[in-house]
N, C-alpha and C positions, 0 to 999 in steps of 0.2 A: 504494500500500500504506500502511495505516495501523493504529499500533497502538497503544490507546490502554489508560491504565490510569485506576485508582478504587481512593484510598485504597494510596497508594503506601506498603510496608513494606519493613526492609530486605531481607526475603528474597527481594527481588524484584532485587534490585542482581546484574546480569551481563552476558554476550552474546545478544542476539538474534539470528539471525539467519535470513533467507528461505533457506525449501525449494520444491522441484517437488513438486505434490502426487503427480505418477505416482511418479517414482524416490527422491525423500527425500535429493535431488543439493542440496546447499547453491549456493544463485545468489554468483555473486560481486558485489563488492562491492554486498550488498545486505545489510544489519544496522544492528546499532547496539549500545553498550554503554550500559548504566543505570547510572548513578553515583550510590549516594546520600552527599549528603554530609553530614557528622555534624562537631561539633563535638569537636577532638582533644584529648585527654589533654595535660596539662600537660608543658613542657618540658625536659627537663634538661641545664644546664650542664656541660658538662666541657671541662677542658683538652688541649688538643690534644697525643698525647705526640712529638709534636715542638718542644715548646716548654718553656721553663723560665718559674718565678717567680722570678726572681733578676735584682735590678736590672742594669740594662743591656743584658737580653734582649729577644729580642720574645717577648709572651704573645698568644696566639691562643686564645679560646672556641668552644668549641661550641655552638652549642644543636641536642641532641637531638630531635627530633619524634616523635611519638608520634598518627600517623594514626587514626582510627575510621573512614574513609567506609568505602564497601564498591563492589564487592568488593574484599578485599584486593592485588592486583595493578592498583589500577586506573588505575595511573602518572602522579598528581597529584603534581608538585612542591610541596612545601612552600615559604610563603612564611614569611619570618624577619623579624622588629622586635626590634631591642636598645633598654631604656629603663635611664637611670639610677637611683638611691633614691629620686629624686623624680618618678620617671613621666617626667620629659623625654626624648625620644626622641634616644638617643646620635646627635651630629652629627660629623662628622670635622672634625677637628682636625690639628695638625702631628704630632702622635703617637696621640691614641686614633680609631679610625673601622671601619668595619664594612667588610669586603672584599667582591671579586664572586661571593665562595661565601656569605655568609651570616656570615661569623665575625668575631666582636668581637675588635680586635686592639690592643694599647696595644706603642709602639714609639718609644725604647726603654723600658723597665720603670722607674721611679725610684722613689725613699725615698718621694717626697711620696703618690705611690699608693696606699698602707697605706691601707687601711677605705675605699677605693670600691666602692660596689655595683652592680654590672648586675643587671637581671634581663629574660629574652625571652618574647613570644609566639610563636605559629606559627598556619597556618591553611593546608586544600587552598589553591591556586592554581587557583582555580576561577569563576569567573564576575565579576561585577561586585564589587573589591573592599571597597566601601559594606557590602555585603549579603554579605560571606562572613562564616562560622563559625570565630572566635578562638579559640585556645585560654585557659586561664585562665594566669595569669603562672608563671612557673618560678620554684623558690627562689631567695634573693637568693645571688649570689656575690659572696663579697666577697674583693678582692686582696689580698693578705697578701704581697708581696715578701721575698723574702730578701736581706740581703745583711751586707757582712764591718762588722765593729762600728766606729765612728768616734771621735776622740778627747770628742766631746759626749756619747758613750754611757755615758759614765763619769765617776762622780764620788768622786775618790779624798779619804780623811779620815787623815790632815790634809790639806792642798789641798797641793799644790808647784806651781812654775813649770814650764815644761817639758824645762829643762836641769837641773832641782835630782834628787839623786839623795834617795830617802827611805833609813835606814841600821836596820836592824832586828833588831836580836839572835832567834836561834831563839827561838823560841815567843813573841814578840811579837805584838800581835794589830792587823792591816793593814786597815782594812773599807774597801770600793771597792765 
């Protein structure tokens, strides 16, 4: 049996499968499904809500995918690439590295992190990876960490030591 197409569109993307021409009895395992694959929608980052930005935590990303092939159910895994601000492809490290689900993970979270950007592709998991269809890069996320204020976060006028007490009559005016 052979079934052959021309000028393949995606309306064409689904199950095929062999009948008896008397009874209209589907033969088993005799079909196939058409996959067309298309290049997917751009991906988006979110935070995992199991995870905090708050130094000391572990932060966990997502990247969202955003499939085109057809047909819609056609059960291709998405493949995931995390790249730095600079296109370098995130490499694991003692703390940041990409786990066995796909998610970009920094652990633990520190000060120094402030204004890192990731940002991800995606693409079906579908044939030779040379020649699969990328998605375009997702906005950049950048990590913005919270955490509680340190004594360098401040700079108090007039300056003291850090035993010296400043003495300040009401309505004197303190600027820090």
């Amino acid at each position: 049996l052979t079934l052959r197409f021309k000028n393949i569109a995606a309306t064409d993307a689904g199950t095929f499968k062999c009948y008896t021409q008397a009874s209209l009895v589907a033969i088993a395992d005799c079909g196939q499904l058409l996959i067309i694959i298309r290049k997917p929608n751009p991906p988006t980052v979110k935070i995992l809500p199991s995870s905090n930005v708050v130094v000391g935590s572990r932060l966990e990303l997502l990247c969202e995918t955003h499939t085109t092939s057809l047909p819609p159910n056609h059960g291709l895994a998405s493949e995931i690439w995390w790249y730095d601000q600079s296109g370098q492809t995130v490499r694991t490290s003692q703390r940041i590295g990409v786990s066995a689900q796909g998610q970009l993970v920094i652990q633990p979270l520190e000060r120094a992190d402030k204004s890192l950007k990731f940002y991800c592709i995606s693409a079906d998991n579908a044939g030779d990876i040379s020649k699969r269809l990328t998605s375009d890069q997702s906005a950049l996320y950048e990590v913005n960490p919270e955490y509680k204020p340190a004594p360098q976060d401040f700079k108090l006028t007039p300056s003291f030591q850090n035993d010296e007490t400043i003495d300040k009559v009401i309505g004197e005016r303190l600027s820090y």
